[in-house]
C-alpha positions as CSV (number, residue, x, y, z in Angstrom):
1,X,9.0,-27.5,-23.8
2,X,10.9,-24.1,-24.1
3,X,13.4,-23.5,-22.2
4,X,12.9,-21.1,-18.8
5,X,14.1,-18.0,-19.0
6,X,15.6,-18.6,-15.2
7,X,15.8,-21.3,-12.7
8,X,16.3,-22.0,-9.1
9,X,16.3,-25.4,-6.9
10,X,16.9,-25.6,-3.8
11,X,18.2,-22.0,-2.8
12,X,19.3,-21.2,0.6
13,X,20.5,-18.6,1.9
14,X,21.8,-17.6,5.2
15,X,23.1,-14.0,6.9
16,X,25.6,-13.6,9.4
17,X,23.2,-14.0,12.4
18,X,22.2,-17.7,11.6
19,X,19.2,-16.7,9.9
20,X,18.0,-18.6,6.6
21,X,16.3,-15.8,4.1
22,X,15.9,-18.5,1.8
23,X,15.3,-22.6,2.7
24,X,15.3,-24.8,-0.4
25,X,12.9,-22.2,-2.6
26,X,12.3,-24.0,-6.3
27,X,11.3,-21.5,-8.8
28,X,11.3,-21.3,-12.7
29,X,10.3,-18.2,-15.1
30,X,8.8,-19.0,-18.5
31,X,9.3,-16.9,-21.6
32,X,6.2,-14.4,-22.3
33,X,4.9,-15.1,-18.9
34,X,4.4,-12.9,-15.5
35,X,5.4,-15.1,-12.7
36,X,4.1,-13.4,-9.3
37,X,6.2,-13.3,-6.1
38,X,4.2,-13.0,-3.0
39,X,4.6,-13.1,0.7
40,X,4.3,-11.2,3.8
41,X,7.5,-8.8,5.0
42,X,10.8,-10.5,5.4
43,X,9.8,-13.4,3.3
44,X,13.1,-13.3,1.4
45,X,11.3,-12.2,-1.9
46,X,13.7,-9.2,-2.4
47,X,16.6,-11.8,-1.7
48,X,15.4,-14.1,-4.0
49,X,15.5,-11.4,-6.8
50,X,18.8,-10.5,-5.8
51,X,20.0,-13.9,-6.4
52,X,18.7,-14.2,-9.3
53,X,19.7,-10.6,-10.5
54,X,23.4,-12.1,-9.6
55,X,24.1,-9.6,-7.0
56,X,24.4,-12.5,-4.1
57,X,24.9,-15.6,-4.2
58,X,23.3,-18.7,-2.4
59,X,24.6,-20.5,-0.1
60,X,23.5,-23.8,-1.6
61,X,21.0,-24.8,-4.6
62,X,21.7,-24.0,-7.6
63,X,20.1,-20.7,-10.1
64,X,20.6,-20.0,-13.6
65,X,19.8,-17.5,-16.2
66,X,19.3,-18.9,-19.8
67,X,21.0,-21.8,-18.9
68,X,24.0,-20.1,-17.0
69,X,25.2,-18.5,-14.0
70,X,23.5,-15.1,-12.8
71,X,27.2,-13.4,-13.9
72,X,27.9,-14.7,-16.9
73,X,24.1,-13.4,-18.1
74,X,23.8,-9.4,-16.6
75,X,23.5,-8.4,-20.0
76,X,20.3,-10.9,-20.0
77,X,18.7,-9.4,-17.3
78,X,16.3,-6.1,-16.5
79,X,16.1,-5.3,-12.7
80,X,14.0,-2.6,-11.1
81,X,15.0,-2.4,-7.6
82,X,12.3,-2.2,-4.6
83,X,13.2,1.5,-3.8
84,X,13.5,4.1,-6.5
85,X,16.8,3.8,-7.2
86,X,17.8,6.4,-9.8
87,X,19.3,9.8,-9.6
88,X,17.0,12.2,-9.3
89,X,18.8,14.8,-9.8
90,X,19.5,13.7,-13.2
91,X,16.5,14.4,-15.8
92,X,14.4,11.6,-17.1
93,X,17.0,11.9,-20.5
94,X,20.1,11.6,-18.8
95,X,19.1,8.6,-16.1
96,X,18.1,6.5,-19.5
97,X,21.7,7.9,-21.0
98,X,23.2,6.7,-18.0
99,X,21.9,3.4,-18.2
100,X,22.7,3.1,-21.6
101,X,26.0,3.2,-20.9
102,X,26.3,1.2,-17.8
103,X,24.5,-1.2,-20.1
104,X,27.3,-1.2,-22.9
105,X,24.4,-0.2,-25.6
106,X,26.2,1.5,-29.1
107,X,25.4,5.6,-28.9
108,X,24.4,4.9,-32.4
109,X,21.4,2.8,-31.1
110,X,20.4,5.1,-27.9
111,X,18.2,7.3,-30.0
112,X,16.6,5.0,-31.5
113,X,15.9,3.4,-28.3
114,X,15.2,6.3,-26.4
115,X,12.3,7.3,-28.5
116,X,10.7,3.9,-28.3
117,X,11.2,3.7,-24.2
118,X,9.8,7.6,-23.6
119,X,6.8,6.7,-26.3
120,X,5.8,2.9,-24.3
121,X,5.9,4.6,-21.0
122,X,4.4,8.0,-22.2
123,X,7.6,10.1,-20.5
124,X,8.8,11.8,-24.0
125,X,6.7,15.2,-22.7
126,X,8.4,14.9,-19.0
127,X,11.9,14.1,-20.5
128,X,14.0,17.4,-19.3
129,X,12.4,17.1,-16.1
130,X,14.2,16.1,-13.2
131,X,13.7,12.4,-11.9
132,X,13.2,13.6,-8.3
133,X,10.5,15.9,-9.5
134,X,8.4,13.0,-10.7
135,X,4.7,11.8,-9.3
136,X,5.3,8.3,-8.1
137,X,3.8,6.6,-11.0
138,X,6.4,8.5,-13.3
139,X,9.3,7.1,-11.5
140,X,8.5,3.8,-11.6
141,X,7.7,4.3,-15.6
142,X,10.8,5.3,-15.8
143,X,12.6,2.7,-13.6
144,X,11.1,0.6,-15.9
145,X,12.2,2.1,-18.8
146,X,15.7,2.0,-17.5
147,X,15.7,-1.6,-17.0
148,X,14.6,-2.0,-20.8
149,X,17.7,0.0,-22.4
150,X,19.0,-3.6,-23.5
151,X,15.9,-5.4,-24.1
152,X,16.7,-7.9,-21.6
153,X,14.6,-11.4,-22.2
154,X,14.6,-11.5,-18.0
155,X,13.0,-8.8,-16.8
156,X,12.4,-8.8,-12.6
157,X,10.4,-6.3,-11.0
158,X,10.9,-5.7,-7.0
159,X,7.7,-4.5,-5.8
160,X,7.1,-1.6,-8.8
161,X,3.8,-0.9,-7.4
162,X,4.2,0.4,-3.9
163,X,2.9,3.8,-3.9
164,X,1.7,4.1,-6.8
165,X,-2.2,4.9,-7.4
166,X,-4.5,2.5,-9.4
167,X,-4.2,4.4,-12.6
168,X,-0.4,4.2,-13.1
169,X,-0.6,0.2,-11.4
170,X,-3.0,-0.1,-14.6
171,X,-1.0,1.5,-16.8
172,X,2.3,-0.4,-15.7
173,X,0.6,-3.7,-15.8
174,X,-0.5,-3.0,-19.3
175,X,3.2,-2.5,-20.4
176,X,4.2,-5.6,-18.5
177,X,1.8,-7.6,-20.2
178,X,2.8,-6.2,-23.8
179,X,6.4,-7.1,-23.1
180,X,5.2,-10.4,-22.2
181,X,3.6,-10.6,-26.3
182,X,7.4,-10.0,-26.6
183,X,8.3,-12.9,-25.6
184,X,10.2,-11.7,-22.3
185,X,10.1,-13.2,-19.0
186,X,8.9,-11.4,-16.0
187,X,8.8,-11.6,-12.4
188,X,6.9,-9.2,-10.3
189,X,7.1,-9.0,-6.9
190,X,3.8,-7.7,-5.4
191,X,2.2,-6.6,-1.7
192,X,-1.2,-6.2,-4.0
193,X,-2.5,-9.3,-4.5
194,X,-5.2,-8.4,-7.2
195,X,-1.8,-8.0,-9.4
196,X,-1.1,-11.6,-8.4
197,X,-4.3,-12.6,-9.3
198,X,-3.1,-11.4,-13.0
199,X,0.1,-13.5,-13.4
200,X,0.2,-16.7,-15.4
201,X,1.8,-18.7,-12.0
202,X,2.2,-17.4,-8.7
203,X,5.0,-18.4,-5.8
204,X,4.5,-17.8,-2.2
205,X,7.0,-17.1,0.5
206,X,6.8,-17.2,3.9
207,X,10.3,-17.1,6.3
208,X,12.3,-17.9,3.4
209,X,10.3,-21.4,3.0
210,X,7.8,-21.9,-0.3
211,X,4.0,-22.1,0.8
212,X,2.4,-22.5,-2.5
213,X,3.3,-22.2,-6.2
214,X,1.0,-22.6,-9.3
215,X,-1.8,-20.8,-11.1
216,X,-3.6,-17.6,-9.0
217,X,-6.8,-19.9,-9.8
218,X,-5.1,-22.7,-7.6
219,X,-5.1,-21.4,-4.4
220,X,-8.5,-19.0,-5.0
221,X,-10.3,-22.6,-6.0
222,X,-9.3,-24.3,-2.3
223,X,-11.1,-21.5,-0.2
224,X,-13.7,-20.8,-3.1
225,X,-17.0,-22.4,-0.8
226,X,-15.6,-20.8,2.3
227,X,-15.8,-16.8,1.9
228,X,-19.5,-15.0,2.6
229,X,-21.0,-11.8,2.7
230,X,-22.6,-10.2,5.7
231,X,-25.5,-7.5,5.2
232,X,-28.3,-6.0,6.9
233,X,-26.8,-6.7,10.7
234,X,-27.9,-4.5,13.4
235,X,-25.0,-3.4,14.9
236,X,-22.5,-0.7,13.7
237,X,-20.0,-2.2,10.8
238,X,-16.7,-1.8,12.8
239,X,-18.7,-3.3,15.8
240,X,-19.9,-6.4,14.0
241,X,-16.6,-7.0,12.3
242,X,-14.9,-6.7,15.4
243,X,-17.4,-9.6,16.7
244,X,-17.2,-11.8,13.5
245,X,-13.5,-11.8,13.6
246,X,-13.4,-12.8,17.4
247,X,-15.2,-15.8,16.8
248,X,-12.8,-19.2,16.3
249,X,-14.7,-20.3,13.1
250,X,-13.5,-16.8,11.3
251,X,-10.0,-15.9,10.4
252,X,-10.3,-13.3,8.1
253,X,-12.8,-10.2,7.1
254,X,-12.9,-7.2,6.0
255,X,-15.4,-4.4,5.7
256,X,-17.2,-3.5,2.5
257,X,-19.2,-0.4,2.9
258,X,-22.0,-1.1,4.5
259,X,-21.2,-4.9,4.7
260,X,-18.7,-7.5,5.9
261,X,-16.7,-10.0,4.2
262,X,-15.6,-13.0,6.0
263,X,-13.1,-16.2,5.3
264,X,-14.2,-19.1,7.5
265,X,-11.6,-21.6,8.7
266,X,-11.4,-24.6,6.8
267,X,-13.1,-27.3,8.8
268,X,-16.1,-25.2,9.9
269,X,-19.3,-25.3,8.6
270,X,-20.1,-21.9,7.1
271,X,-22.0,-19.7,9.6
272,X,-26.0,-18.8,9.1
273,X,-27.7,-15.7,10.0
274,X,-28.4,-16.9,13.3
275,X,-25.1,-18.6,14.4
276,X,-23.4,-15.2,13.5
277,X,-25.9,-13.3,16.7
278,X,-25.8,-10.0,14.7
279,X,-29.5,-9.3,14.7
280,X,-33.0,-10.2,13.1
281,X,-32.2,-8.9,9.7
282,X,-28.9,-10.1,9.2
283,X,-28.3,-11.8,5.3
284,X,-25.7,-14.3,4.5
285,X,-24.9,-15.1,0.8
286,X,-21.7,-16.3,-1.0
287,X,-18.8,-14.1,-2.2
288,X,-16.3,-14.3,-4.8
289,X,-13.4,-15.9,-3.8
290,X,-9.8,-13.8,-4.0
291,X,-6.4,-14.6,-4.1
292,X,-5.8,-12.9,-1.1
293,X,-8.3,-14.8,1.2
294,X,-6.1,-18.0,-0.2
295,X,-2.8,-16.2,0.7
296,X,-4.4,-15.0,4.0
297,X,-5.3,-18.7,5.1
298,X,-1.9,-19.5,4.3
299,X,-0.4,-18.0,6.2
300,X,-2.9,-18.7,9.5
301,X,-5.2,-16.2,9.4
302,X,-5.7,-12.2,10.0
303,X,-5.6,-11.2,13.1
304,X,-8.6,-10.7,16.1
305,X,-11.1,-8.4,15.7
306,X,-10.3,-7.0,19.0
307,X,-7.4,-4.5,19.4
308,X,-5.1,-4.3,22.1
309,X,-4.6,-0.4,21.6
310,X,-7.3,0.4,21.4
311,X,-8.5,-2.0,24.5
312,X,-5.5,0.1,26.5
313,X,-6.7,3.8,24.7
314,X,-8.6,6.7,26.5
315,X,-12.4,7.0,26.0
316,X,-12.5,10.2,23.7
317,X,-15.9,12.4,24.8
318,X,-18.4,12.9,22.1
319,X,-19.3,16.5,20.8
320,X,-21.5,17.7,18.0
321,X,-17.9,19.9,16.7
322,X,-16.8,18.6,14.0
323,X,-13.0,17.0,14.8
324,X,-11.5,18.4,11.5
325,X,-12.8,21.2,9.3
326,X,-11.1,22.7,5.6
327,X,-12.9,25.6,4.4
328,X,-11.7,26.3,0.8
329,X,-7.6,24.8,1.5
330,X,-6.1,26.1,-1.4
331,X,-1.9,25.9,-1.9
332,X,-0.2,27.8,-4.7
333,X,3.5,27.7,-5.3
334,X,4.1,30.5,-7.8
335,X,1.9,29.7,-10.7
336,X,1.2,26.4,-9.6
337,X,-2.0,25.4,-7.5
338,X,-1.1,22.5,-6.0
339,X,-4.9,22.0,-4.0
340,X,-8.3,24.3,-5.0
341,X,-10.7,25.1,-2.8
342,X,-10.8,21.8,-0.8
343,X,-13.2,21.7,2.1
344,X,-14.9,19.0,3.6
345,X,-16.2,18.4,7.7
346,X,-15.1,15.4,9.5
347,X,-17.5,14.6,12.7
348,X,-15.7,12.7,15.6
349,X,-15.5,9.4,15.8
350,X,-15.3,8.3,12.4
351,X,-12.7,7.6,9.4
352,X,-12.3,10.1,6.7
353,X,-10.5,8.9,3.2
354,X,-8.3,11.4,1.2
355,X,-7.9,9.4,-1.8
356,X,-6.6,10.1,-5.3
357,X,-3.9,9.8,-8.2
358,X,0.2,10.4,-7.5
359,X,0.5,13.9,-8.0
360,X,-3.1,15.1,-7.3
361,X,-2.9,17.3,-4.3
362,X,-4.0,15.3,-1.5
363,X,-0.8,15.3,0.0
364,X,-0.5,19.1,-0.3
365,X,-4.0,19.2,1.2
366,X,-2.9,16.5,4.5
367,X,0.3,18.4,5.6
368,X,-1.8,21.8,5.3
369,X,-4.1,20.0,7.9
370,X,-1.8,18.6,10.0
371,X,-0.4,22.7,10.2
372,X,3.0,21.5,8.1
373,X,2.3,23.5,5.1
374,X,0.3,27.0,5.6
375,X,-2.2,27.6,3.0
376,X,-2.2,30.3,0.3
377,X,-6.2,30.6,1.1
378,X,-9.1,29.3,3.0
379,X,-8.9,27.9,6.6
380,X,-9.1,24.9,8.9
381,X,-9.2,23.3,12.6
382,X,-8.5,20.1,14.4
383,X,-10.1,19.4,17.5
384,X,-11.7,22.8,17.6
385,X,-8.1,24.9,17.4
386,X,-7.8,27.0,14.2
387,X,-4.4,25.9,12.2
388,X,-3.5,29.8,11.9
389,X,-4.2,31.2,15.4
390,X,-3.6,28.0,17.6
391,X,-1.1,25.9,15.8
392,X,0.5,24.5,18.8
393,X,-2.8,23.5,20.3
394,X,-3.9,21.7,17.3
395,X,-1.0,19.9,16.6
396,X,-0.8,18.7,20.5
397,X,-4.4,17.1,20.0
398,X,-3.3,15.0,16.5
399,X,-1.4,12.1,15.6
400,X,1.2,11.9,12.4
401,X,2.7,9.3,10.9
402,X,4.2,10.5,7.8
403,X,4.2,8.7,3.9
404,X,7.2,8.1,4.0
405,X,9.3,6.7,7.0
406,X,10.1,9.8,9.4
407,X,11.5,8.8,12.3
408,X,15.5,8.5,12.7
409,X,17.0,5.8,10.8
410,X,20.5,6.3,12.8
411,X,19.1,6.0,16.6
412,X,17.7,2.9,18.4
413,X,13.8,2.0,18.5
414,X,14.0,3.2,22.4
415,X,15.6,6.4,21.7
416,X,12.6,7.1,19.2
417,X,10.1,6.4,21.3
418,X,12.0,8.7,24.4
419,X,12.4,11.2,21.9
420,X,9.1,11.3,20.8
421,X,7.5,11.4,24.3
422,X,9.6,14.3,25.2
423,X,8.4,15.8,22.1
424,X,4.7,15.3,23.0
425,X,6.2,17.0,26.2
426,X,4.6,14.0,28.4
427,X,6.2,14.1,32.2
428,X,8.7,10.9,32.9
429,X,5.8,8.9,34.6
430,X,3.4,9.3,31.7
431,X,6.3,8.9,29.6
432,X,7.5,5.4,30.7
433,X,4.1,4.2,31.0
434,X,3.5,5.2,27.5
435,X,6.9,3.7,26.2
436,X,6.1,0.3,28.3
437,X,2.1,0.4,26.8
438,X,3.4,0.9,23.2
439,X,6.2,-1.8,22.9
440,X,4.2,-4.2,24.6
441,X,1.6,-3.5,22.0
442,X,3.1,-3.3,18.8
443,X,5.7,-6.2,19.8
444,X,8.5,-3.9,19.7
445,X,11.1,-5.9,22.8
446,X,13.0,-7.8,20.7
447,X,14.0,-4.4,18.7
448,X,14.4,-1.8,21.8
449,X,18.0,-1.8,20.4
450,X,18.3,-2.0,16.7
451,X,18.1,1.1,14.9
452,X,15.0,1.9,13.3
453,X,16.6,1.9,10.1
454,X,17.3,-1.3,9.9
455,X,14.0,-2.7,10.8
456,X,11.7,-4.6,8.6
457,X,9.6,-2.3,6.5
458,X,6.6,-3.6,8.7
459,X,8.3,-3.0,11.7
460,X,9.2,0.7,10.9
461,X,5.6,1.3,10.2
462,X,4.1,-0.6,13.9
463,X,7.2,2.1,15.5
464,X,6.1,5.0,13.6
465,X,1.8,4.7,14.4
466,X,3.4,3.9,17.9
467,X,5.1,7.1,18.0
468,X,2.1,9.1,17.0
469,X,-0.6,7.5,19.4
470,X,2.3,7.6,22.7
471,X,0.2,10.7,23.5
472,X,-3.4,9.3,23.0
473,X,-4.3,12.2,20.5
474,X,-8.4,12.3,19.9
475,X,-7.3,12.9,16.3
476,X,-5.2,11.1,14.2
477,X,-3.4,11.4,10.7
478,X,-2.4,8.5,8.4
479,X,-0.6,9.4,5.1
480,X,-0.8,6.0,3.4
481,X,0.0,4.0,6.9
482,X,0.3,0.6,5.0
483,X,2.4,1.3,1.7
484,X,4.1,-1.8,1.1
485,X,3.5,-4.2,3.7
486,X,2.1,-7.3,3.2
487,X,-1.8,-8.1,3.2
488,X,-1.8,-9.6,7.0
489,X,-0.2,-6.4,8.7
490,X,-2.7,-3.9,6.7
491,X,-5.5,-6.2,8.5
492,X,-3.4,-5.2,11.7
493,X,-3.0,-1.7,10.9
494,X,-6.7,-1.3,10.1
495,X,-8.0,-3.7,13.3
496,X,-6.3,-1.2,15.1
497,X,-7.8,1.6,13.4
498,X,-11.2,0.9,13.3
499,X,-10.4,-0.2,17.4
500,X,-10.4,3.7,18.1
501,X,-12.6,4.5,16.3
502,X,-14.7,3.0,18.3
503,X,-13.2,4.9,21.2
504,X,-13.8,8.3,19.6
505,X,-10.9,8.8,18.1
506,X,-10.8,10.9,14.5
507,X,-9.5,9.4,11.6
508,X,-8.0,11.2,8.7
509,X,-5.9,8.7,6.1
510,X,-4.9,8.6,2.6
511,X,-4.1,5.4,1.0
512,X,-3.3,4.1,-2.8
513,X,-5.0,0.6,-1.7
514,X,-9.1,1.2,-2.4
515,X,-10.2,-1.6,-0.4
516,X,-9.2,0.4,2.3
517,X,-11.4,3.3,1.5
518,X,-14.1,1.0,2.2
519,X,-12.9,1.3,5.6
520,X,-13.8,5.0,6.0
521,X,-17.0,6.7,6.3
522,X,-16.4,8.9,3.9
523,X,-14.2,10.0,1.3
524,X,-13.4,12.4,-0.9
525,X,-12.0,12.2,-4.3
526,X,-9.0,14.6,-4.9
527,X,-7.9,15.0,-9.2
528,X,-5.6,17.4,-10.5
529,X,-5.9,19.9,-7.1
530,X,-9.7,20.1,-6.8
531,X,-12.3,17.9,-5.3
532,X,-14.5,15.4,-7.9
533,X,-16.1,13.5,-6.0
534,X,-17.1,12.5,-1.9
535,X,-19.1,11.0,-0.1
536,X,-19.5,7.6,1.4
537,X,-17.6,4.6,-0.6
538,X,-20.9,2.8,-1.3
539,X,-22.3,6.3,-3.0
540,X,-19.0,6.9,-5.1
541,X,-19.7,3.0,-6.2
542,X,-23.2,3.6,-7.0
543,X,-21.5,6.9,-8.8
544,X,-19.1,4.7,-10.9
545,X,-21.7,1.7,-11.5
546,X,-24.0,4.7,-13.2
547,X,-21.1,5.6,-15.6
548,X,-19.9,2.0,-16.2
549,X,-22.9,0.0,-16.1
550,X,-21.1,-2.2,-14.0
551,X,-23.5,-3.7,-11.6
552,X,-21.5,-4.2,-9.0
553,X,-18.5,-2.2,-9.2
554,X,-15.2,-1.9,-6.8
555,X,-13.5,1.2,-5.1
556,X,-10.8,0.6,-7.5
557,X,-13.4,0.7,-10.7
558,X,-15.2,3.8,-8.7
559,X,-11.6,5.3,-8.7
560,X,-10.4,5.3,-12.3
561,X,-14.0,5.9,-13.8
562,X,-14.9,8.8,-11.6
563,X,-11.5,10.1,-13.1
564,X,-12.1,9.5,-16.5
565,X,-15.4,11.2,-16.3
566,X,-13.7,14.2,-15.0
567,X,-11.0,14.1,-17.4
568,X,-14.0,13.7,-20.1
569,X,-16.0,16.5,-19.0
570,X,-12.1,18.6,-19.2
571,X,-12.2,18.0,-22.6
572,X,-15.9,18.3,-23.3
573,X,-15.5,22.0,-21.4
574,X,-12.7,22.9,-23.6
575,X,-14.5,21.9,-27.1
576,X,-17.1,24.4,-25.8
């Protein structure tokens, strides 16, 4: 048997406050494997890799990296931290110089090196560009990159994903698996578990303590009889999810366009048509089995169907306006166009998906709807108020939270949510009352003092969709709401989502993860600044299944092939 590239057994390890990240976790990395590291936030995955990236140490157990300590092996080991962590005021050439050095290799090998990192990860083009002016995907190419300089046999990867459309996921996976062929050992920390379907063994963390290890396959096989699909109900798709999941026998389901997909608790007899009471036409047959219904019953279900803000949220009155209009958006900074002639209507009451790859202009086209950026040409309203002419109007009506953590790191989680209420200028009353709804909602007491920048990544996100709903807005906008957290708070996130818009409430979100964009109503497909595509998520699938001859294509398969028919028809247009 060859030997692992690293080992751990038994590692623990404790913080000053008592509390054990890690309890006796057992793991082992094969050469020219991908071992996947899953579990929800504040597992103690990203502690793990540190240990075994020898920047902490355990407490007890022991770890080793080719048969030695951590320390004695840096030179052994590639490690692409969670967050991007180069300089980005550096260009892509001078980060992979710096590394270089840090990494002791010979400036009569960095050439040579350099040419074959920027051709594998398809950077040479972007090389004098500056790091920080990278799309997402590029960054974590060339974090990658950077971990290669030294070709290290060990190579672990904190979450490289997060953020990152389905294109560049692709793309990175594809390198990962050819350095694999090269005989190096990976470790890849993942929030998306179709990546951990992909690995050769998978571990699973949960409060420092190991759930499950073994093939994907494993865990996907034990749940296998147990997961169904849900068509041809009578009631509305949010409404009979909302049911299904309230029932005892159910603990997890999602929506699928038009249809439901539900995990029923082991123990229970799966569920006909009539048990489920969703009317005469309602069709039961079996679905594939995922990873993630395996890690979701691991770790005791998703939550209820029912949502307690939106159970506690104001009744928003119907009206045939639309809640959000863009009339040819376009953006140009100097000879860039950074969005073309978007426009699309939004009627109230439902969920509308921006969706596209890093770098394509939907987040140019979000912050000129949410009256952040003001556009070169074309025009748009939110709740009826024109973004020119009645700014302050439209902005009092919506609801942001932002991509990327906004709120302040450096105050308390109560002194975010006063400041916040005075900035939605709500009188002391309304504003306690507001404070008191919110943190009983999103579980925030036990945090009222920490500062939000030391919060769990899943926490930051419950304080900073608690900070834009403190005002009950009738419209609300979600620039990728669940980037990063685990499987089980996304189901949160979107219980409470699809909770108002029940309640009338307007929903306009971008998102990297495609079975969300099942979620919405409908979407529209942003590429290279102009619209390619919209409609509702069962269309662009029928769209995709047309071009693939897939019969039963994803939103992630709609998503790369209605982009490679675009890019296709770019080239066809130019041979004209």
């Amino acid at each position: 048997m060859a030997q692992m590239v690293a080992e751990a057994s038994g590692v623990t390890k404790t913080f000053g406050n008592g509390t054990a990240a890690l309890d006796g976790v057992d793991i082992a990395i094969a050469p020219g494997k991908v071992t996947g590291l899953v579990g929800p936030d504040g597992a103690g995955k990203t502690t793990l890799i540190r240990i075994l990236a020898g920047l902490m140490t355990p407490n007890a157990g022991t770890v080793s990296v080719l048969g030695d300590a951590p320390t004695q092996r840096l030179d052994s080991i590639g490690y692409m931290p969670q967050r991007f962590g180069l300089y980005e005021d550096l260009t892509v050439r001078e980060n992979l110089v710096l590394y270089a050095e840090l990494r002791g290799l010979p400036r009569d090998a960095q050439e040579g090196v350099f040419k074959r990192l920027l051709e594998f990860t398809d950077l040479a083009r972007f090389q004098a560009r500056p790091a920080g002016k990278l799309s997402g995907g590029m960054k974590q190419k060339l974090g990658l990159a950077c971990a290669l300089v030294s070709t290290p046999p060990l190579l672990l990867l904190d979450e490289p994903g997060v953020g990152v459309d389905p294109i560049s996921r692709r793309e990175l996976w594809a390198m990962v698996a050819e350095l694999t062929g090269e005989g190096i050992g990976v470790l890849w920390s993942t929030a998306y578990l179709d990546e951990a379907e992909l690995c050769d063994s998978v571990y699973l963390l949960s409060e420092g303590k190991l759930l499950f290890s073994g093939p994907p396959a494993e865990l996907t096989g034990s749940i296998s009889d147990r997961v169904i699909r849900v068509t041809g109900f009578a009631e509305r798709r949010r409404t009979a999810l909302t049911q299904a999941l309230d029932r005892p026998d159910v603990i997890d389901g999602t929506l699928q366009g038009r249809a439901i997909r539900l995990l029923v608790g082991s123990g229970h007899p799966v569920p006909d048509a009539n048990a489920l009471a969703l009317g005469p036409d309602t069709r039961i047959e079996p679905a594939i089995a995922r990873f993630e219904d395996g890690f979701i019953e691991k770790l005791g279900g998703g939550p209820p169907g029912t949502s307690a803000l939106a159970a506690r949220y104001r009744e928003i009155p119907q009206t045939d306006a639309p809640a959000i209009e863009a009339k040819g958006l376009t953006k140009r900074f100097g000879e860039f166009t950074a969005a073309s002639d978007v426009s699309f209507t939004v009627p109230r009451g439902q969920t509308f998906g921006l969706l596209g790859p890093n770098g394509a202009g939907k987040s140019t086209t979000f912050k000129m709807l949410c009256g952040l950026l003001t556009p070169t040409a074309g025009s748009s309203t939110v709740a009826g108020f024109d973004l020119r002419h009645s700014a302050a109007q439209a902005r009092a009506s919506l609801g942001y939270m932002a991509q990327k953590f906004s709120l302040y790191g450096d105050l308390s989680v109560a002194q975010n949510l006063d400041f916040f209420a005075g900035a939605y200028d709500l009188r002391r009353g309304d504003a306690r009352e507001a404070i008191e709804r919110v943190t009983e909602i999103f579980e925030l007491g036990a945090h009222m003092k920490r500062n939000a920048g030391t919060l769990p990544l899943g926490f930051k996100q419950r304080l900073a969709l608690a900070c834009a709903v403190m005002h009950q807005p009738s419209v609300l906008f979600l620039d990728e709401p669940t980037s990063g957290v685990d499987p089980v708070m996304r189901r949160e996130f979107w219980t409470h989502i699809n909770g108002l818009v029940r309640r009338g409430v307007t929903v306009l979100v971008t998102t990297h993860f495609m079975d969300e964009a099942e979620y919405c109503d409908q979407v529209t497909l942003i590429y290279r600044s102009r619209q390619i595509a919209s409609g509702p998520p069962d269309a662009l699938k029928t769209q995709a299944a047309g071009l693939t001859g897939s019969a039963d294509p994803t939103m992630e398969d709609a998503f790369i092939a209605l982009i490679e028919a675009s890019d296709a028809n770019a080239e066809e247009g130019q041979a004209a």
